[in-house]
VEXVO-745815 format. One record per residue: x negated, y, z of N, C-alpha, C in turn; residue in one letter. Coordinates in steps of 0.2 Angstrom, whole numbers, plus 5000, padded with zeros to 4 digits. Layout:
BEGIN
XYZXYZXYZa/...
***
This chain:
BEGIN
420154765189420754765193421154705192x/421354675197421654615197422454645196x/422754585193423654595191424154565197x/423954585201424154575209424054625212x/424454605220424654635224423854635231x/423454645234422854605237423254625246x/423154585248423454575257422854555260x/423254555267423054525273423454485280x/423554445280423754405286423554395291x/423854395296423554365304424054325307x/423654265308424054205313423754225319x/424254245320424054275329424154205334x/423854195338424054135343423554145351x/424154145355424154145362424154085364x/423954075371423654035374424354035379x/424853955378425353945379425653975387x/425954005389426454005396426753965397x/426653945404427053895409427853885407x/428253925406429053945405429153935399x/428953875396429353875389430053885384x/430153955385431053925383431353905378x/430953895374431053845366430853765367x/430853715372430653675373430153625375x/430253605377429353535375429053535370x/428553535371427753545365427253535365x/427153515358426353475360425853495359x/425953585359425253605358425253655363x/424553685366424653725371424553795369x/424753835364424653885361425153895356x/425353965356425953985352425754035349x/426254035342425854095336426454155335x/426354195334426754235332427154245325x/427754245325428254255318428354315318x/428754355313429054415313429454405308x/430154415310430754415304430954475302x/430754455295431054495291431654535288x/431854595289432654625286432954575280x/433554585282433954535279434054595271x/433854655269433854695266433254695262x/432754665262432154665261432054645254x/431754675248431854635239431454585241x/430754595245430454515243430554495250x/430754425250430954365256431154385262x/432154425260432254415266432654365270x/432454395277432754335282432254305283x/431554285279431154245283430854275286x/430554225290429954245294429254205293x/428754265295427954255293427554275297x/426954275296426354305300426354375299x/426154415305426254495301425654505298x/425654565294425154575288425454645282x/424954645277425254705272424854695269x/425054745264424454775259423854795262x/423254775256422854815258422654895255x/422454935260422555015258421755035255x/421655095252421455135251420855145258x/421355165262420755165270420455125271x/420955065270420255005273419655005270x/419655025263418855015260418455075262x/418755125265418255185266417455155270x/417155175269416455185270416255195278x/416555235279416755275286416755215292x/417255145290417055105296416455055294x/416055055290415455025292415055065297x/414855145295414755175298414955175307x/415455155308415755185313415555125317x/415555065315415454985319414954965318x/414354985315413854955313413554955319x/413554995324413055025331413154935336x/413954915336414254875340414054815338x/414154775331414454715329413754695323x/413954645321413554625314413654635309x/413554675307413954695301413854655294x/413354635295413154595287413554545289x/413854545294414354455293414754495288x/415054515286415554555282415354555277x/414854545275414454565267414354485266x/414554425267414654365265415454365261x/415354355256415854315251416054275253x/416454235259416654185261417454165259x/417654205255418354195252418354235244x/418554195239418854215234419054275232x/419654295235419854375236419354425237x/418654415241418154465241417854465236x/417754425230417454445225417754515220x/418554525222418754545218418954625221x/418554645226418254715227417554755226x/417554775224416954815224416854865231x/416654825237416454845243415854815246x/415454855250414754815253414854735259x/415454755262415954725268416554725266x/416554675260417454645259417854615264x/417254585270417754535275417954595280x/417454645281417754715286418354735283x/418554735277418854785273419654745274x/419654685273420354625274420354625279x/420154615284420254605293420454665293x/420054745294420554795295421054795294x/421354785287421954765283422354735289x/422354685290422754625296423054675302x/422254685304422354705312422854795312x/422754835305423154885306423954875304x/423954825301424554825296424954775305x/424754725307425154705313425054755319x/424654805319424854865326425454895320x/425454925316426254945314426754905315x/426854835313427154785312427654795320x/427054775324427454725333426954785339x/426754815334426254865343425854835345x/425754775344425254745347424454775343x/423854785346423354805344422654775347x/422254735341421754705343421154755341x/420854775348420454825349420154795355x/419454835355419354845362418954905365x/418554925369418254995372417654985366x/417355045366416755025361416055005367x/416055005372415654965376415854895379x/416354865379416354795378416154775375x/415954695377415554675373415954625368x/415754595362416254545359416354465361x/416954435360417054375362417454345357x/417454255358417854245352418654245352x/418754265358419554275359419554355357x/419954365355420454435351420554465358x/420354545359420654565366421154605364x/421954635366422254665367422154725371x/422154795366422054855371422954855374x/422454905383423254915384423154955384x/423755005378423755085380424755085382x/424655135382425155185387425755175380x/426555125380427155135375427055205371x/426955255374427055345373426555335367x/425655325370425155315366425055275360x/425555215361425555155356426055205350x/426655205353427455245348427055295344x/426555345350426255405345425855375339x/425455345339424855315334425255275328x/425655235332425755185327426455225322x/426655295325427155325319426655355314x/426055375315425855405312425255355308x/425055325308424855265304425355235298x/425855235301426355205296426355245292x/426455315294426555365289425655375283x/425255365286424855395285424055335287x/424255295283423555245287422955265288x/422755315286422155325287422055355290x/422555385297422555395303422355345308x/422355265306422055205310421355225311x/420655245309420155275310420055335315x/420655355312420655445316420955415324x/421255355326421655355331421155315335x/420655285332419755245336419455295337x/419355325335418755385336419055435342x/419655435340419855505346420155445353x/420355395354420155345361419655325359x/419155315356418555285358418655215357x/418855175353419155105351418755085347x/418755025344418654985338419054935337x/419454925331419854845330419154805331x/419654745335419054665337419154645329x/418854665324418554635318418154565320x/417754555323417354485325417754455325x/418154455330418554405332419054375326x/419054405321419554365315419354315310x/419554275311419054205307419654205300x/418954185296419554165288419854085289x/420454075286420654035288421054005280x/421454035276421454025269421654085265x/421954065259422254115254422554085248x/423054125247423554125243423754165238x/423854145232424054185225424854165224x/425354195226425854195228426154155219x/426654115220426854035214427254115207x/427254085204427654115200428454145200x/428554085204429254075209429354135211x/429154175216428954235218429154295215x/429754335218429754395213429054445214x/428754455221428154505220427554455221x/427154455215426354405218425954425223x/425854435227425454435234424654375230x/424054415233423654385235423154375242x/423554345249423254345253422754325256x/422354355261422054305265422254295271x/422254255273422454225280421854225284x/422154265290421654245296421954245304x/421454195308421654185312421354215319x/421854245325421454265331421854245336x/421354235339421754185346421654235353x/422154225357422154285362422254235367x/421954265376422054215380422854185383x/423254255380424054255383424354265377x/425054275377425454295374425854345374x/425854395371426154465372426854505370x/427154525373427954555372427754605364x/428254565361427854635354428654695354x/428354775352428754815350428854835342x/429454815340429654845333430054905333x/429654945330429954995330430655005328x/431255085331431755095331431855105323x/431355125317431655155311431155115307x/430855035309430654995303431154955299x/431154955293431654925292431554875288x/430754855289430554775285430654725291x/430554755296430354695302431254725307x/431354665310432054645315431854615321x/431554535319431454545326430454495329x/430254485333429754465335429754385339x/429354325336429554255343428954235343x/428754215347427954185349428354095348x/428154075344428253995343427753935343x/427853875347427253845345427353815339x/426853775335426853755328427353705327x/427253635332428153605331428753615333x/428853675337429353705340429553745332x/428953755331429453805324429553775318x/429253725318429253655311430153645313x/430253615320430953595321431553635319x/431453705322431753745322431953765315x/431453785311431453775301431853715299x/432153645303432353585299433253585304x/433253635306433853675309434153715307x/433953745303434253805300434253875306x/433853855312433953925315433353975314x/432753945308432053995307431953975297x/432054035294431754005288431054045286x/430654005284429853995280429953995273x/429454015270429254035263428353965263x/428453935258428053875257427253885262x/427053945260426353955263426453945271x/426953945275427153945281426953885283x/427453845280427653765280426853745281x/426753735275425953715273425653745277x/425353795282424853825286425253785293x/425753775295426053765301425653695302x/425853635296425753585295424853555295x/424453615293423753605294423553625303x/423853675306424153675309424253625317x/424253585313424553525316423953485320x/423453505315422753445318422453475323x/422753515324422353535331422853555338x/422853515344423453525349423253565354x/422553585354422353645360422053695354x/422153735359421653805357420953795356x/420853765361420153785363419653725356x/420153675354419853645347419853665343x/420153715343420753745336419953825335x/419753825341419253905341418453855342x/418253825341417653775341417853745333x/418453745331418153715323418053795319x/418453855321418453905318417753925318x/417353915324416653965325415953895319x/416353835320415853795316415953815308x/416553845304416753855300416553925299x/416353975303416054035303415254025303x/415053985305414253975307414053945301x/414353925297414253855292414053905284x/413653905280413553945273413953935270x/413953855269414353835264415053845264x/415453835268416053845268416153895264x/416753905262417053955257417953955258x/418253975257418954005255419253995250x/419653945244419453955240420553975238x/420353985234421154045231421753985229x/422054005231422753915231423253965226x/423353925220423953965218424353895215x/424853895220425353845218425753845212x/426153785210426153795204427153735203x/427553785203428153775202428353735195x/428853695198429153625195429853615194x/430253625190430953635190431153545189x/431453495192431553445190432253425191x/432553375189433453385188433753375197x/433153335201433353325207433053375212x/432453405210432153445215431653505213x/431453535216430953575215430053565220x/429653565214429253535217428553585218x/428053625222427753645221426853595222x/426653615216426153575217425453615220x/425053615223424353645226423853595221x/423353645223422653615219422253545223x/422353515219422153435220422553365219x/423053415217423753355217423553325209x/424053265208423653235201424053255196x/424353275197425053345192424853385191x/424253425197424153505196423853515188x/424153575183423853585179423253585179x/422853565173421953575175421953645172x/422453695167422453755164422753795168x/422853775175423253825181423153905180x/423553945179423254015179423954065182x/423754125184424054175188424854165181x/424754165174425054185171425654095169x/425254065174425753995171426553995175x/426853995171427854025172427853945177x/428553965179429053915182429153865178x/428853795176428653735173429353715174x/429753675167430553615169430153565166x/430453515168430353425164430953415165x/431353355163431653295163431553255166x/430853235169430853185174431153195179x/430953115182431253125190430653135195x/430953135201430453125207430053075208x/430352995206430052955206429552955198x/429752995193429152975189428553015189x/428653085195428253105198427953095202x/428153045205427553025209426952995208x/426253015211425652995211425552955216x/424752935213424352935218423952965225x/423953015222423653095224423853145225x/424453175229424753195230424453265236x/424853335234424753385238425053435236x/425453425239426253465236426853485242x/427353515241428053525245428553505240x/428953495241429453475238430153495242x/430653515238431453545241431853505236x/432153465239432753435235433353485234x/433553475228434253525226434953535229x/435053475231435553455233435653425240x/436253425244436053425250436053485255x/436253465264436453515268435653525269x/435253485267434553515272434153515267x/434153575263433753605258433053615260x/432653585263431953605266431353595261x/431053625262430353625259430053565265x/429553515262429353455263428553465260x/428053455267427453425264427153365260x/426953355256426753275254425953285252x/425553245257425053255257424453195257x/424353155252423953105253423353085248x/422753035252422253015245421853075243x/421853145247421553195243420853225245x/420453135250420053155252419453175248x/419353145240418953145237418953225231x/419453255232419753295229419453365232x/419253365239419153445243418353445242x/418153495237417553525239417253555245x/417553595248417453585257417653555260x/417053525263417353485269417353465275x/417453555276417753595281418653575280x/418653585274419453615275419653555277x/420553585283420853555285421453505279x/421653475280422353455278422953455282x/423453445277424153485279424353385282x/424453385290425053325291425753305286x/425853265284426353255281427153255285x/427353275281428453305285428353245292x/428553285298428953225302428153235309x/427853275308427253275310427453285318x/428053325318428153395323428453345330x/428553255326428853235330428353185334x/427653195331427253135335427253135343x/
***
């Protein structure tokens, strides 16, 4: 048993609309955020990808059975992230996808499913059911996840599990009142869809489909606030301006053995000018990095922390513009995948 909290996330992203009302953009596809009660013990007011815990149901045995007819099921019996080693399941990757895809139908209503005689694609399809059918399932879930199964079988559904690609993971900083261990993943839809939050949620307020430097700007405005993993995924984010690149690196990335997922657990820096977090590959990162290493202080400055090798955020203490800031360079020799994307450095949003 791991001394953490194990999740799942979904960067959901549609396929941009003509009528932008947040601006000019450089990319043609918008992600979805969800803002969090300003009531909430861990991180409120921000906004993130929706996601949760993972449950008990999702391990149940019940959906191999139930998808095996449809789908490939042994893709889901590859280890392609970290966090799966740390279930004893046959299909860790079914088991965290489910996680995503039920934890965001609770979340916004939206629901990545399809009939059970469709066929699969690599865009995420959106069922349409009926507000009445969506509000009935989705109270009942919340209360009772393990009604997510019971509510496939009785419409005759299946979460679009395929269509979820892994994308990274996170072992929340020490910084952090609750540690989360997440995966990240991403589905792409060919539109973008109106979300419902329910009348009596009281983790989630409100719902925005944003494109990635629409909501970088936004964050350096003070009208969206991000928790680091944000910042850092928006800015990886960054290297891809269409979808249709962004869904041709995913499936080379899904096709590939070696690829892997590997567990990022950043590592907090109290400094007299700034706070700095460092990621794996920076030339500061502890090489004795572990879940149990505290919130680190020095005496030094910013400048005597500067490297060569650098892969980090940084938030100056001082100052109206308190932001969390990517610094990202030289770390080509550093990634054992070489798959993995790198994060654009601050200022990207403006190329």
């Amino acid at each position: 048993m791991v001394p953490w909290h194990q999740s799942a996330s979904l960067i959901l992203m549609g396929k941009k609309q003509i009528n932008n009302i947040h601006g000019q953009s450089l990319f043609d596809y918008s992600t979805l955020f969800l803002k969090r009660s300003p009531n909430m013990r861990f991180a409120p007011n921000i906004s993130a990808f929706p996601g949760g815990k993972l449950d008990q149901c999702d391990l149940s045995l019940e959906w191999p059975k139930y998808l095996s007819s449809s789908i490939n099921i042994d893709r889901f019996s590859r280890r392609k992230a970290d966090i799966y080693k740390d279930i004893d399941h046959p299909y860790p990757g079914l088991a965290f996808r489910l996680c995503a895809i039920r934890e965001s139908f609770e979340e916004t209503g939206l629901l990545l499913a399809k009939s059970r005689t469709s066929s699969n694609s690599e865009h995420s399809s959106m069922l349409n059911l009926s507000n009445e059918l969506i509000n009935k399932w989705r109270d009942r879930i919340r209360h009772d996840a393990s009604q997510f199964i019971v509510m496939c079988k009785e419409i005759d559904i299946e979460p679009a599990v395929h269509s979820l690609f892994e994308w990274n993971q996170y072992l929340a900083a020490a910084i952090a009142k609750v540690r989360f261990d997440t995966i990240f993943y991403i589905a792409t839809l060919p539109n973008t869809y109106p979300c419902s939050i329910a009348h009596d949620d009281h983790e989630t307020v409100s719902a925005d489909w944003l494109e990635p430097d629409i909501a970088v700007k936004k964050y350096h405005e003070n009208s969206i606030s991000f928790l680091p993993p944000q910042i850092y995924e928006l800015a990886r984010l960054g290297n891809f301006r269409k979808l249709s690149d962004l869904i041709e690196f995913l499936l080379k990335c899904d096709n590939d053995s070696t690829h892997h997922i590997q567990r990022i657990l950043g590592i907090c820096y109290k400094l007299p000018e700034a706070t700095v977090l460092l990621m794996p590959g920076d030339e500061h990162y502890p090489l004795d990095a572990s879940f149990t290493t505290p919130v680190l202080s020095t005496n030094q400055t910013l400048k005597d922390f500067d490297s060569k090798i650098q892969n980090r955020l940084v938030m100056m203490n001082k100052g109206d513009n308190r932001k969390w800031q990517v610094h990202c360079k030289n770390t080509d020799n550093t990634e054992k995948d070489q798959l993995y994307i790198k994060p654009l450095v601050d200022g990207w949003e403006k190329l």
